[in-house]
N, C-alpha and C positions, 0 to 999 in steps of 0.2 A: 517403512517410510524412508525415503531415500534423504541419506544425511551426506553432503561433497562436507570434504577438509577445507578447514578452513584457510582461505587464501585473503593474504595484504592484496588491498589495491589504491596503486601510486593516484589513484586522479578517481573524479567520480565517472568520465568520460571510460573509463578503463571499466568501471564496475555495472555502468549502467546495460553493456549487453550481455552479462551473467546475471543482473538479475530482469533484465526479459524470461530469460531462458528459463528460469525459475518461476514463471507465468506464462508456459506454453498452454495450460488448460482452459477455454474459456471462459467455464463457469468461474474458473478463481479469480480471472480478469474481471469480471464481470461485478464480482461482489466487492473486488476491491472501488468498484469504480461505484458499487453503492454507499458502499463505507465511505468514499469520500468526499462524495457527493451530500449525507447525511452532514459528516464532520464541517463542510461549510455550511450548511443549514445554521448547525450548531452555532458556528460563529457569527452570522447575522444575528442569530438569538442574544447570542451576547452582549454584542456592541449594542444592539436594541434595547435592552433591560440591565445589561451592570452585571446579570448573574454571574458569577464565576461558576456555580452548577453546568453552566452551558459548553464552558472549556472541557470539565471532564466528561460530558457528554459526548462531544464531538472527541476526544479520546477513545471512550467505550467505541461507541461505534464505529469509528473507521477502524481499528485493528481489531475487534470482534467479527466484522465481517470479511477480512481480510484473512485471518486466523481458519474460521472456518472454510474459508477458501483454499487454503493450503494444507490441512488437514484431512479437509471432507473431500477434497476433490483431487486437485495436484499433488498430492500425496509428499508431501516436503515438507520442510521447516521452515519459515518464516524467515527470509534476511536479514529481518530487526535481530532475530537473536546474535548474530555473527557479525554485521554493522549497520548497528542503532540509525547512524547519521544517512548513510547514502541509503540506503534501504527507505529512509521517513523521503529525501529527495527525489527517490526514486518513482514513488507512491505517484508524489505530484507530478513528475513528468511524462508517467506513463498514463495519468489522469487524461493530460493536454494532449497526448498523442493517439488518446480515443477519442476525443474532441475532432482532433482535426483530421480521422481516419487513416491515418500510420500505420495503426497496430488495429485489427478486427475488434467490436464489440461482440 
């Protein structure tokens, strides 16, 4: 499993085309973009019924299938582990930029 050293990055702009790069494999694209597609599921659930069960649902699942996206397939470590923050921001922009055909499904 391929582990880079860890690198500061000044802006999220700086960080967001290393962690494309870290999603060159489709299928872990792909699962992230179920994971987080689920995880808003989740949160309709939520705001519909009050659960708080609903938040950690939509938790499990988008970084369980993101997880085994980089594990089972792109053979890497997750960029949550090395930054939590751009890595969660990153999730959703690369979300939007399957949406609007940027980046392959």
């Amino acid at each position: 499993m391929a582990h880079a050293p860890t690198k500061e990055f000044a802006s999220f702009a700086e960080f967001y085309p290393f962690y494309l790069n870290e999603h060159r494999d489709r299928t872990c694209r792909r699962l992230h973009f179920v994971g987080s597609t689920i995880s808003l599921l989740c949160l309709g659930a939520l705001v519909a019924t009050g659960s708080l069960w609903w938040l950690l649902a939509g938790f499990v699942s988008g970084y369980a299938f993101a997880w085994v996206g980089h594990f089972g397939f792109e053979k890497n470590r997750p960029a949550t582990f090395r930054h939590p923050f751009y890595s969660f921001m990153g999730d959703w922009v690369m979300y939007a930029d399957i949406w609007r055909g940027r980046i392959p499904f």
